[in-house]
PASEBA-1860 file (N, C-alpha, C; in nm, 3 decimals):
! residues 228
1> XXXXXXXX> 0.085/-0.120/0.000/0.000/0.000/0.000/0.088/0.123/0.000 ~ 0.067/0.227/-0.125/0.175/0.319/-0.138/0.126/0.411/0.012 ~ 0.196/0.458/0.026/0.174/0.610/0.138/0.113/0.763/0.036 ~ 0.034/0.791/0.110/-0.015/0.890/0.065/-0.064/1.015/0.140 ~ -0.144/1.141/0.091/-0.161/1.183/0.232/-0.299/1.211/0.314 ~ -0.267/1.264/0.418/-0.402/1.201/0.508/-0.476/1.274/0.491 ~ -0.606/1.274/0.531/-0.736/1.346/0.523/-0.730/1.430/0.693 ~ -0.772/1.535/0.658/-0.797/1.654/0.811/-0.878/1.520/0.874
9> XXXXXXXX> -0.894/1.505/1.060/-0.908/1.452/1.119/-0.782/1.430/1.199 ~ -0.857/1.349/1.349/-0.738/1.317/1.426/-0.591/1.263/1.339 ~ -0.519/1.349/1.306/-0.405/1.313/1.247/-0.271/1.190/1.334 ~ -0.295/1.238/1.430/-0.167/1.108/1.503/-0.231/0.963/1.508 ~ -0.351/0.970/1.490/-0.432/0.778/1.512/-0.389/0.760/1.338 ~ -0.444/0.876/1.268/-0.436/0.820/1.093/-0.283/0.765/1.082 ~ -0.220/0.848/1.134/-0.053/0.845/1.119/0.021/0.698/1.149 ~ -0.026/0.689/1.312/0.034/0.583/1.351/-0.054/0.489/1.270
17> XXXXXXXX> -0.156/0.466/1.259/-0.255/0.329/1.149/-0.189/0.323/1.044 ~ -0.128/0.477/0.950/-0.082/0.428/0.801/0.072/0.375/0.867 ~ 0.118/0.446/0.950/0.254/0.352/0.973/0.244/0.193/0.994 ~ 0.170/0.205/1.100/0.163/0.025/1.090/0.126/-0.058/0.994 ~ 0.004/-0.011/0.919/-0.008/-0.095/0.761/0.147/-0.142/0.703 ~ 0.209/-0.015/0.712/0.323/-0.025/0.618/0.447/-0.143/0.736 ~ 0.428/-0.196/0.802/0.482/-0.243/0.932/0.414/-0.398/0.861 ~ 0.251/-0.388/0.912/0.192/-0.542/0.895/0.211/-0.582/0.775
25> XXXXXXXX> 0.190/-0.519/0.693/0.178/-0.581/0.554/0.295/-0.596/0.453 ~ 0.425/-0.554/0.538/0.526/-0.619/0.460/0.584/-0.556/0.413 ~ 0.572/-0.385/0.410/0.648/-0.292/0.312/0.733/-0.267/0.376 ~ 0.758/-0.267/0.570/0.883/-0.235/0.619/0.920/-0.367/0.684 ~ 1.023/-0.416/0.640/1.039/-0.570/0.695/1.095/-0.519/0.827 ~ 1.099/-0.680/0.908/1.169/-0.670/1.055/1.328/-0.651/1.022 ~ 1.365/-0.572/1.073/1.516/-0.547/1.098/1.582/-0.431/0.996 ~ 1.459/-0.394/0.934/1.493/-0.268/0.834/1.420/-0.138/0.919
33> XXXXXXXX> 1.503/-0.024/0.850/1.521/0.104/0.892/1.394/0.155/0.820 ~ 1.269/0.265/0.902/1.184/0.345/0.845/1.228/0.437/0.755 ~ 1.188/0.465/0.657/1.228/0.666/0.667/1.258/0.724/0.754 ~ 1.285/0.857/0.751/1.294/0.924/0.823/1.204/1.016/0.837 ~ 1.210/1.096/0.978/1.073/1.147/1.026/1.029/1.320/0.926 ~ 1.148/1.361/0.834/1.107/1.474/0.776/1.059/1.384/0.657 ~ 1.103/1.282/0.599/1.023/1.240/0.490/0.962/1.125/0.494 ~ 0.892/1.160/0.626/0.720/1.101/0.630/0.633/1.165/0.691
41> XXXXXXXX> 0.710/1.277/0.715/0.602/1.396/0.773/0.560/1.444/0.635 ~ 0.661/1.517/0.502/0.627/1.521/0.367/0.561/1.434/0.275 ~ 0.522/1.300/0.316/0.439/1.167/0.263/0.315/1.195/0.282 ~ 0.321/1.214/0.410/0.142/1.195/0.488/0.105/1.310/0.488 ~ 0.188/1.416/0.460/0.144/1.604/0.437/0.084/1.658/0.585 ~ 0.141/1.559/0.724/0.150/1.603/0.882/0.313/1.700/0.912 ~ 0.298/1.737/1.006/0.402/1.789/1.054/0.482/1.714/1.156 ~ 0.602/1.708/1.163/0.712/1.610/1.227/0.645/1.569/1.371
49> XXXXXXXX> 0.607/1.656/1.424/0.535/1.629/1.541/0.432/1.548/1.561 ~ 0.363/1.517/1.453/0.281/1.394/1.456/0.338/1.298/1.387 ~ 0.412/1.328/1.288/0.491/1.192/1.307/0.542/1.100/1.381 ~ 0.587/1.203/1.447/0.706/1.177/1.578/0.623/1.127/1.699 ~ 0.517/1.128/1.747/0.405/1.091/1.860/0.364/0.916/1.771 ~ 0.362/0.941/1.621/0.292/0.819/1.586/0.358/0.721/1.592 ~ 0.519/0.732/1.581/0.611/0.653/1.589/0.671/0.611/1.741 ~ 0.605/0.709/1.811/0.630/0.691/1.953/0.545/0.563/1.994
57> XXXXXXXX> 0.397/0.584/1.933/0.278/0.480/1.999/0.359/0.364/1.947 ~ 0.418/0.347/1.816/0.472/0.203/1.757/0.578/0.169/1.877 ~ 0.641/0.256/1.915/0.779/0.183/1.973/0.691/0.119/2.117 ~ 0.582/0.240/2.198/0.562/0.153/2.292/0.480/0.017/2.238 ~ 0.435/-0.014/2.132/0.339/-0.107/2.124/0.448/-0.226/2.024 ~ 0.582/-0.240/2.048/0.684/-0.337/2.040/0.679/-0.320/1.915 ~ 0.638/-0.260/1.787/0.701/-0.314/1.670/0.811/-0.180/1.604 ~ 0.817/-0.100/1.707/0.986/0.015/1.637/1.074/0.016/1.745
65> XXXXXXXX> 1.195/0.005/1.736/1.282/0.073/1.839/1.373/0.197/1.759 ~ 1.379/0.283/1.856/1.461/0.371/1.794/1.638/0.344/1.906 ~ 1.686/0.350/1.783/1.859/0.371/1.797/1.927/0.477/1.772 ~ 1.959/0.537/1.899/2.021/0.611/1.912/2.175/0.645/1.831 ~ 2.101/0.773/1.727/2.241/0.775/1.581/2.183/0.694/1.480 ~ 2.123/0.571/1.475/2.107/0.534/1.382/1.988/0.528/1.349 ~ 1.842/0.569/1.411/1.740/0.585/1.323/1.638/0.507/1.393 ~ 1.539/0.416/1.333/1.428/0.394/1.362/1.411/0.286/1.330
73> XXXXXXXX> 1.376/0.139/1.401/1.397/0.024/1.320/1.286/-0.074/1.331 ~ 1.207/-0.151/1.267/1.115/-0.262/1.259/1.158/-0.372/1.328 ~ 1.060/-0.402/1.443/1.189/-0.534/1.582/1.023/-0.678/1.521 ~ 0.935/-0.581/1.485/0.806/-0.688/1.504/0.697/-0.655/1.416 ~ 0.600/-0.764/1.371/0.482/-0.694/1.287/0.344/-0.714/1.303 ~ 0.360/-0.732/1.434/0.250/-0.753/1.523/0.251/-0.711/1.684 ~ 0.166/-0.633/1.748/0.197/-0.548/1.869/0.174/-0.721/1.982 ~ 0.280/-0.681/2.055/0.260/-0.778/2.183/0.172/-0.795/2.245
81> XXXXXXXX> 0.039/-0.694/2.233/-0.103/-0.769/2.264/-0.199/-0.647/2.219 ~ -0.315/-0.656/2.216/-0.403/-0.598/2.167/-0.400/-0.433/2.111 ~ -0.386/-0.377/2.030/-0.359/-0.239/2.020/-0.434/-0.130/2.032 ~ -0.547/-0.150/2.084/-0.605/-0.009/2.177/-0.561/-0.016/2.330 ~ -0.557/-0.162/2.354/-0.493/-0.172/2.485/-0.338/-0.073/2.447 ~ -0.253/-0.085/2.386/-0.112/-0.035/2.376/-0.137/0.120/2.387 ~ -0.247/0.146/2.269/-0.263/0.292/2.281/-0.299/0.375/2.447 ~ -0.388/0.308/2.450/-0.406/0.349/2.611/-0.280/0.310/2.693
89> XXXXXXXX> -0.228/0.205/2.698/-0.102/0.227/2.807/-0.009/0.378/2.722 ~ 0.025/0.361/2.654/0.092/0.501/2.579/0.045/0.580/2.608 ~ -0.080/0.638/2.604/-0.134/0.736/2.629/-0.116/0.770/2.807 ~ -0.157/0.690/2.868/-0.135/0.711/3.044/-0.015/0.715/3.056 ~ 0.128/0.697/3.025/0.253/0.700/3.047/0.261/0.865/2.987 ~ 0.246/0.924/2.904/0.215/1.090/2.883/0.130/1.120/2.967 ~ 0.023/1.073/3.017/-0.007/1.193/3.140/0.087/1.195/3.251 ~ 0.135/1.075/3.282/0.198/1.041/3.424/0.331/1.091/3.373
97> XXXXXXXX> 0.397/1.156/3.284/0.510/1.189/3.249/0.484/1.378/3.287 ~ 0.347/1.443/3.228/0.318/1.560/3.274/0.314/1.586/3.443 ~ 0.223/1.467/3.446/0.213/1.477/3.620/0.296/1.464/3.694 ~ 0.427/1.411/3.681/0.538/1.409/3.759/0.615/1.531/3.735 ~ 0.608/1.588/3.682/0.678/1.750/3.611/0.597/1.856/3.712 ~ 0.402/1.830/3.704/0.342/1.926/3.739/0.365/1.903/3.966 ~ 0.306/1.798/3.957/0.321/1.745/4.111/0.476/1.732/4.174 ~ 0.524/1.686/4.153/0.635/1.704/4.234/0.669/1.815/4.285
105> XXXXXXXX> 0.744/1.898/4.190/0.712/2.059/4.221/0.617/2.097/4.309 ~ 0.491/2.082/4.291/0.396/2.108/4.365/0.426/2.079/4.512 ~ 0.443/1.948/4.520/0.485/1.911/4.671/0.595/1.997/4.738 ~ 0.672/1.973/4.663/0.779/2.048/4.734/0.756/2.218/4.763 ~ 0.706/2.267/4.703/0.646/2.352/4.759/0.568/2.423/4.881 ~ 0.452/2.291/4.864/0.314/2.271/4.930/0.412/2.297/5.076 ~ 0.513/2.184/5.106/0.611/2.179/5.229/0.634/2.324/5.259 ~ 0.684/2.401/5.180/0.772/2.537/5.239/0.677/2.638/5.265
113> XXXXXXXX> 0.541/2.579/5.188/0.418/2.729/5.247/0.298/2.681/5.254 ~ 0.264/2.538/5.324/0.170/2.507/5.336/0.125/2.602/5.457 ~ -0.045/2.587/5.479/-0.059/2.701/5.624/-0.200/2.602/5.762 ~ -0.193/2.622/5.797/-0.304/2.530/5.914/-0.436/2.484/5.788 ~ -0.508/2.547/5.774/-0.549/2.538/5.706/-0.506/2.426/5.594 ~ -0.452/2.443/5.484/-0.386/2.365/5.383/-0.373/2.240/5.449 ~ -0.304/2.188/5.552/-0.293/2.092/5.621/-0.483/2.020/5.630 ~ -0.595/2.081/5.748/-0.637/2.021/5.739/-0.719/1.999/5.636
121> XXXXXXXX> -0.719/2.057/5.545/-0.776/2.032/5.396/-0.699/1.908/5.315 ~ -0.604/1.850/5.348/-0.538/1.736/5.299/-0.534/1.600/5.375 ~ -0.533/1.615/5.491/-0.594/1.552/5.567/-0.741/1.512/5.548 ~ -0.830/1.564/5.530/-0.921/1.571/5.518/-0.958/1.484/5.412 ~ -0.925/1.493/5.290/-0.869/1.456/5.157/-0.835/1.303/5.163 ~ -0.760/1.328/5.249/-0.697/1.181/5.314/-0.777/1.089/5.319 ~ -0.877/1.142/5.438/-0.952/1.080/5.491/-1.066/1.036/5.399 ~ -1.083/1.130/5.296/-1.242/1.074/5.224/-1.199/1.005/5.073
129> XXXXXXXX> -1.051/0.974/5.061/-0.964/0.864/4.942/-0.994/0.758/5.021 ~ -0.960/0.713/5.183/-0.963/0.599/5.251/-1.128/0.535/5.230 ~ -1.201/0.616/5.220/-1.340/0.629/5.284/-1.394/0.596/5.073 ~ -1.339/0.614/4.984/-1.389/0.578/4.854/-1.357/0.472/4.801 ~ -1.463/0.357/4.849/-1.403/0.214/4.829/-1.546/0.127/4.746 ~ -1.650/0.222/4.697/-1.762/0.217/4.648/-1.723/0.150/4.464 ~ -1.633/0.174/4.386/-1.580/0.239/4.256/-1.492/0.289/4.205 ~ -1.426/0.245/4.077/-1.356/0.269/4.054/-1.299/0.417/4.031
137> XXXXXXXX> -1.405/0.513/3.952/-1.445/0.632/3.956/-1.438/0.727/4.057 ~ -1.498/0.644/4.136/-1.490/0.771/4.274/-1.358/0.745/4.322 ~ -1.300/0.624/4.357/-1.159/0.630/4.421/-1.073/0.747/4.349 ~ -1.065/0.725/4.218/-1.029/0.832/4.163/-1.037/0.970/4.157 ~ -1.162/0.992/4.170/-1.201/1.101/4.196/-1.164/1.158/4.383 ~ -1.138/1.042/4.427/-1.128/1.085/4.576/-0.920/1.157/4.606 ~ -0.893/1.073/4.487/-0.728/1.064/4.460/-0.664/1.194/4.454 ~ -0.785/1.248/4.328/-0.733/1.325/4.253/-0.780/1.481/4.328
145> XXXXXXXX> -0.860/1.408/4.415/-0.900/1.573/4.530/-0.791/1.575/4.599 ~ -0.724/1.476/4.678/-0.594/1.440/4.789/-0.493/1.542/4.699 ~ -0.471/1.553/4.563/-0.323/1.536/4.534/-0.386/1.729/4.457 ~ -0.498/1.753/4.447/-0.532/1.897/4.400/-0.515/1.973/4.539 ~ -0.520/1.914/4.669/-0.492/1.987/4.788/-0.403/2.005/4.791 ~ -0.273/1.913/4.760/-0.153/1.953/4.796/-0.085/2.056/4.693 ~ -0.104/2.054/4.584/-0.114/2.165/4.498/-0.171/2.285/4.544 ~ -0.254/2.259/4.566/-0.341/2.429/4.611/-0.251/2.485/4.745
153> XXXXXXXX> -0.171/2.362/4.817/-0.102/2.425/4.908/0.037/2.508/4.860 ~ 0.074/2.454/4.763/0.202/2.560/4.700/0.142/2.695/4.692 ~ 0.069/2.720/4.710/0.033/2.882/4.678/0.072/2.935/4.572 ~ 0.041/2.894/4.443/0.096/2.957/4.320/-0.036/2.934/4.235 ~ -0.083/3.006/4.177/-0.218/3.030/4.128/-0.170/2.964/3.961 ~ -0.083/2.990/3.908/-0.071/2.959/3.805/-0.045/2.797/3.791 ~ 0.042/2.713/3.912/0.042/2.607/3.942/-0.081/2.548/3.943 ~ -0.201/2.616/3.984/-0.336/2.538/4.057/-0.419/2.547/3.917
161> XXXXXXXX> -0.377/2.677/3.832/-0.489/2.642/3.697/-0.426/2.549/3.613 ~ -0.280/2.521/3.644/-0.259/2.421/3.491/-0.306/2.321/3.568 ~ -0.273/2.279/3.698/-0.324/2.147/3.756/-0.450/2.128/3.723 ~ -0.543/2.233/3.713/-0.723/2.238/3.728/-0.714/2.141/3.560 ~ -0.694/2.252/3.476/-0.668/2.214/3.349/-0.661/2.097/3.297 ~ -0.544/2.007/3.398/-0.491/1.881/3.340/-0.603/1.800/3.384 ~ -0.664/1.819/3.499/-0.714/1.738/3.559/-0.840/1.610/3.495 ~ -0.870/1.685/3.394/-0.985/1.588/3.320/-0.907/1.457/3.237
169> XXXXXXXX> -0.795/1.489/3.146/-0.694/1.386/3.117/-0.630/1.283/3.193 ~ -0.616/1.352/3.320/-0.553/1.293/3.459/-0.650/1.225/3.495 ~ -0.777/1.207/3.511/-0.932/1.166/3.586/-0.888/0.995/3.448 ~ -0.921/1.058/3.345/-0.941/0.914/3.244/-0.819/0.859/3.197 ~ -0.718/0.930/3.252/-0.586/0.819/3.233/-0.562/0.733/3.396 ~ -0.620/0.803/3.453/-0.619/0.701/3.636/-0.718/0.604/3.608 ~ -0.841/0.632/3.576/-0.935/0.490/3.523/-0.887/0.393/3.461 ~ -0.835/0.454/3.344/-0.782/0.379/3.279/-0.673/0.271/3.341
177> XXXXXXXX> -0.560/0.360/3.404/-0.474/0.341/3.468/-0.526/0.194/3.558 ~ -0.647/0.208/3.655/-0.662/0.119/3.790/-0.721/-0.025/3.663 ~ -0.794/0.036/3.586/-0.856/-0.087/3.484/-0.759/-0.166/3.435 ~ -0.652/-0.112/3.394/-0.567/-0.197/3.296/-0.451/-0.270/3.400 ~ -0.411/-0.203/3.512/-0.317/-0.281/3.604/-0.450/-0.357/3.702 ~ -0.557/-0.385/3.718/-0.603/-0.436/3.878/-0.543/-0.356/3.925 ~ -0.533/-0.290/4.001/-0.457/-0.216/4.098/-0.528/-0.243/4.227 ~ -0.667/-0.191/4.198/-0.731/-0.224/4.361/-0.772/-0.390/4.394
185> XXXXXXXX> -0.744/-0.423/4.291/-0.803/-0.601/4.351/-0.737/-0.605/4.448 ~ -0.613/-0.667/4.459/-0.526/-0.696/4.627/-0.601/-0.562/4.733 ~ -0.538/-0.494/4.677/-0.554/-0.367/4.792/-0.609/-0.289/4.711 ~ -0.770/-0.275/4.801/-0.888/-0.134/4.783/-0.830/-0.008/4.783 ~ -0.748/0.031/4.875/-0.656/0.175/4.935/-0.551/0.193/4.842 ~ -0.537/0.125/4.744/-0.400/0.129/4.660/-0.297/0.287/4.698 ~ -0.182/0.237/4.718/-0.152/0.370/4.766/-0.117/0.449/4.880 ~ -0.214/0.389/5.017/-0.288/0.445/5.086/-0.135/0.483/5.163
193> XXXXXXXX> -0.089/0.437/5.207/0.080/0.422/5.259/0.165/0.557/5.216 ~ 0.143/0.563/5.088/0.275/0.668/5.041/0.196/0.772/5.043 ~ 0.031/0.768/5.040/-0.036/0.898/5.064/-0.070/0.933/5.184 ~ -0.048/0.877/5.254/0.008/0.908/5.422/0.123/1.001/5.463 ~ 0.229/0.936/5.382/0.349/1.038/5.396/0.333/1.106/5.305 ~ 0.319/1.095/5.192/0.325/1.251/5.112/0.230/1.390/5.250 ~ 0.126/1.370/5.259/0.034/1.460/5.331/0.142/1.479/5.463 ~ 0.185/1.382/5.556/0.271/1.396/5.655/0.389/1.490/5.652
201> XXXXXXXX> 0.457/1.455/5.514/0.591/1.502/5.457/0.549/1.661/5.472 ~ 0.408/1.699/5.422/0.407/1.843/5.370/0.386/1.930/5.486 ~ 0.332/1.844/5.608/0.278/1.876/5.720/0.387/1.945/5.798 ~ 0.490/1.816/5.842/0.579/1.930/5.901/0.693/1.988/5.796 ~ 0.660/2.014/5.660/0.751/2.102/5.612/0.873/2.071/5.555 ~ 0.865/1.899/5.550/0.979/1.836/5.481/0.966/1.824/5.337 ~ 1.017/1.967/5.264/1.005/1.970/5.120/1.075/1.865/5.051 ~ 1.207/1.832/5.079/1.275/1.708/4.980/1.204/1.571/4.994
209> XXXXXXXX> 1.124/1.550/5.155/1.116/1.413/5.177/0.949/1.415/5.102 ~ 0.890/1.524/5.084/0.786/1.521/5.030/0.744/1.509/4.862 ~ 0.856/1.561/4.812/0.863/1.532/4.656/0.931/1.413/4.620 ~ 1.036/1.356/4.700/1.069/1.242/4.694/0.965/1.131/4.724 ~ 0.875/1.159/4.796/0.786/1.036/4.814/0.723/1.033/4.706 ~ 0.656/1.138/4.658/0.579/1.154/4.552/0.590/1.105/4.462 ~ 0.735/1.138/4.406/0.814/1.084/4.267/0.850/0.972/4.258 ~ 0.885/0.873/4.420/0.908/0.718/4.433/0.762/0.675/4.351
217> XXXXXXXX> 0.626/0.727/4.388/0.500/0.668/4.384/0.484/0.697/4.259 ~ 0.507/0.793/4.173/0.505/0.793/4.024/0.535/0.698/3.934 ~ 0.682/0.652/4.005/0.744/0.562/3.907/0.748/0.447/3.941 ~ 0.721/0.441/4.041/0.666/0.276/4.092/0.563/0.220/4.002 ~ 0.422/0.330/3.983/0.323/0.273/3.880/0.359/0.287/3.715 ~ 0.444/0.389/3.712/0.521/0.377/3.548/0.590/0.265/3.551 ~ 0.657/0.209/3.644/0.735/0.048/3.658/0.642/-0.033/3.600 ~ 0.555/-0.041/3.652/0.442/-0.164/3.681/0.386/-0.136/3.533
225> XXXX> 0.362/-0.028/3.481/0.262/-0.011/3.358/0.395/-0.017/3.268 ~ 0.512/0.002/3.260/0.590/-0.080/3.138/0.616/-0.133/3.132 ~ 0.603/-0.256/3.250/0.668/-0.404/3.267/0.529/-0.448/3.185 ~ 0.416/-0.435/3.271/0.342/-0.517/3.254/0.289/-0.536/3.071
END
């Protein structure tokens, strides 16, 4: 199937789909080199940047690796398991890549100017994540109030609207997120431990030990969601 170019619409799903055709069906064998990303951004008449995201979804979904210096290469021609499943893990590894950029910071902050107040508003928070054991939805929703408190405790207004902002992406990549790992089967509270100390950490004012907890708990579930 020659390459050609795409029709207006979500351009990075068309992108990564015409890439993989050219993957399944034999035009890029295993162990051969793609094009390159300016001339297949000029193929498909997208800009490098969606190229570059579409070729990203391939590498997480096992059939590109990129080599460093040398380019872009075909390892497989078939994704290691279902490919909306892949898309969605790809997709939640970009939020949780924003959210560790936006939150951490945040924490460490939250520590150096949290105020009585701020405290028992996270606490509080605390208490009604423990208390959301109804759904998957609401846990989430109970999560994502815990971790907007500690934000709102940095006192930076511009911090609290991009957080507000993200937050709807963040809501359906955590669903997603608890759906695709089990997370709460073993343990309902998933979490419940490191969101103890994060809130503790900010309490008495331990900014390093508080972004450090945070960022252990980030990548613990980025562990788990690229192993798995």
């Amino acid at each position: 199937m020659p390459l050609d170019a795409l029709r207006p619409s979500p351009l990075v799903e068309q992108a990564t789909e015409r890439l993989r055709a050219e993957i399944t069906e034999g035009h890029w064998p295993v162990g051969g080199k793609i094009p390159g990303e300016t001339s297949l951004a000029k193929t498909l008449g997208v800009g490098r940047s969606t190229v570059r995201e579409a070729v990203r979804a391939l590498v997480g979904a096992g059939l590109l690796q990129s080599r460093q210096g040398a380019g872009v290469f075909v390892i497989a021609t078939e994704p290691t398991e279902d490919w909306p499943t892949r898309l969605r893990r790809a997709a939640i590894t970009d939020v949780y890549e924003v959210r560790a950029l936006v939150e951490v910071q945040a924490a460490r902050l939250a520590a150096r100017r949290r105020t009585p107040d701020d405290i028992t508003a996270m606490q509080a928070a605390l208490a009604a994540r423990r208390a959301a054991d109804t759904d998957d939805a609401a846990f989430v929703d109970a999560d994502i109030a815990l971790h907007a408190a500690v934000v709102a405790a940095a006192h930076n207004p511009v911090l609290t609207d991009l957080f507000t902002e993200f937050v709807p992406a963040l809501r359906e990549g955590l669903i997603a997120l608890v759906d695709l790992l089990d997370l709460r089967a073993e343990h309902p509270q998933h979490g419940d431990a490191a969101h103890a100390d994060l809130v503790a950490a900010v309490a008495r004012g331990d900014a390093d030990a508080a972004s450090d907890i945070l960022a252990a708990e980030l990548d613990r579930t980025l562990a788990r969601l690229t192993a798995s």
